[in-house]
Each structure stands twice: as structure tokens, then as C-alpha cells.
C-alpha positions as CSV (number, residue, x, y, z in Angstrom):
1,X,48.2,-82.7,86.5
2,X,45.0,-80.9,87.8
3,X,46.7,-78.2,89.7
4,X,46.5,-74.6,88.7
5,X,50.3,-74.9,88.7
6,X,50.4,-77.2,85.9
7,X,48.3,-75.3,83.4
8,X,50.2,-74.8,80.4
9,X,50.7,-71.4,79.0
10,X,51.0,-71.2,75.4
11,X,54.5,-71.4,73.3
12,X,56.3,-68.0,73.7
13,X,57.2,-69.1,70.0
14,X,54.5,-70.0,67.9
15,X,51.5,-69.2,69.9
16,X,50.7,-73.6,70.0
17,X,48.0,-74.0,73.1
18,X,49.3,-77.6,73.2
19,X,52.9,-78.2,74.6
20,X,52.5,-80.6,77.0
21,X,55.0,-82.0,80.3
22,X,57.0,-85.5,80.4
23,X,59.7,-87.0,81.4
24,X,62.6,-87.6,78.9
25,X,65.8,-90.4,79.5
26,X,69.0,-88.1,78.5
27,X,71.3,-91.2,77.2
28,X,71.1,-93.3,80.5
29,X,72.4,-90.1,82.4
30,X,68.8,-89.5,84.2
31,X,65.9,-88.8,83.7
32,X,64.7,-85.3,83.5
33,X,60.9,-83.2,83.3
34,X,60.3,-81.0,80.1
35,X,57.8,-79.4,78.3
36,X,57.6,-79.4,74.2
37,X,55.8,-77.7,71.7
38,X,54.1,-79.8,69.6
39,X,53.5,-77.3,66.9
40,X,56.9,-76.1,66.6
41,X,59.2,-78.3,68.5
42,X,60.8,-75.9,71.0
43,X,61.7,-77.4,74.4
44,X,61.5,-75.5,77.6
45,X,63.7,-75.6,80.3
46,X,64.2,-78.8,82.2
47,X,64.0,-79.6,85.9
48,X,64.1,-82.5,87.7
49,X,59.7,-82.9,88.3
50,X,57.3,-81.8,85.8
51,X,56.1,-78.7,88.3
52,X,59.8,-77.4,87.7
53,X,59.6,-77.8,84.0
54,X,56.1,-76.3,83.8
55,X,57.3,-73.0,86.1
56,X,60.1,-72.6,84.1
57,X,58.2,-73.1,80.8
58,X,55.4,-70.0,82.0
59,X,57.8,-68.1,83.7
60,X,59.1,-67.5,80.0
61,X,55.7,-67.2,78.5
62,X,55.7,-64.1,81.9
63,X,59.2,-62.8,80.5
64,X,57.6,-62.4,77.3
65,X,54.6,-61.2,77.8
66,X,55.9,-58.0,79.7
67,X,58.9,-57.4,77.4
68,X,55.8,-56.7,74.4
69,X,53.7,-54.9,77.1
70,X,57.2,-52.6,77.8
71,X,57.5,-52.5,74.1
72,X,54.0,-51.2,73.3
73,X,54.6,-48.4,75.9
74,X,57.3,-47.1,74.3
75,X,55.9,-46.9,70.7
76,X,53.1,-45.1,72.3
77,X,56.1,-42.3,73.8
78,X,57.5,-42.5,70.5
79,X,54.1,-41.6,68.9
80,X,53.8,-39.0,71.3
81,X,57.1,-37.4,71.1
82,X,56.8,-37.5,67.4
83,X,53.3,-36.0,67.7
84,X,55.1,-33.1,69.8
85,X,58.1,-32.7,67.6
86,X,55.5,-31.8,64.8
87,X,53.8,-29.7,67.1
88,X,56.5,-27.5,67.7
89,X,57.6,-27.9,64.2
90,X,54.4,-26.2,62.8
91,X,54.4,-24.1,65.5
92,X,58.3,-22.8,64.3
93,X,56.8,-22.5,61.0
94,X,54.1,-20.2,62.2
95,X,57.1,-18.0,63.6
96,X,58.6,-17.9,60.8
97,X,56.1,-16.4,58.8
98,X,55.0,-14.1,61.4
99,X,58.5,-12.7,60.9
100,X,58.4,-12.7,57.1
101,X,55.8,-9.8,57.5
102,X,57.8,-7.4,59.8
């Protein structure tokens, strides 16, 4: 488990730097690779090696990480909309009274 494949990323769910990869027995069906939070718990999706399970587990932790940098883009155009909005807002109000003293 030297690989830079295997590195770990950390839980998408409680931030834990320690979920580790095994093998689990599902009831006799077969055995299967995982990786679990030990913090928290969650499972991440199964495959049949541990380099499956481990892909799958970061390729969450990727999923996330550039939903919150998509996220934090559009606050900042929301704050910058809502920066422009009160622009033109004062700049209305500056109309306004520039037709108060006709």
C-alpha cells in the first residue's frame, strides 16, 4: 500500500485523515475491498481490490472538493451582483433627487 494510488484522501464527511482500505466477507457471498472512516463510520464505495475501493473513495473526496470550489465562485457573483445592484440603486437615488430640484 506504498503507491501514490493508495494514499487516502480525507473523509468527504467529517474531515477524519484516517479511513483506511480492507477487505470485508459480505455473509459468505464474497469478499469485497472498502474503505471506512474510522472517525465517523461512513463506508466508501466497494470494488473488488483495494485500488478500486481507494479510487472510488478519492474520486468522491474530487466530486466534493469542486462542488465547494463551484460554490465559492458563485457567492463571490452573488456578492458582486449584489454590490452592483446597490450601485445602481444609489445611483437611482442620486437621479431622483437631481429631479427633485427641477
Amino acid at each position: 500500500m506504498c503507491s501514490e494510488e493508495m494514499i487516502l484522501r480525507p473523509c468527504t464527511f467529517c474531515g477524519s485523515k484516517e479511513p483506511f482500505a480492507h477487505y470485508e466477507d459480505d455473509d459468505g457471498i464474497g469478499e469485497w475491498a472498502c474503505v471506512i472512516c474510522v472517525e465517523c463510520g461512513c463506508k466508501g464505495p466497494a470494488g473488488y481490490e483495494l485500488e478500486e475501493a481507494v479510487t472510488a473513495w478519492n474520486k468522491r473526496n474530487e466530486i466534493e472538493e469542486d462542488l465547494k470550489l463551484r460554490v465559492r465562485h458563485y457567492e463571490e457573483c452573488i456578492k458582486e451582483l449584489q454590490q452592483e445592484i446597490k450601485e445602481l440603486g444609489d445611483a437611482l437615488d442620486h437621479v431622483g433627487d437631481a429631479e427633485d430640484w427641477r
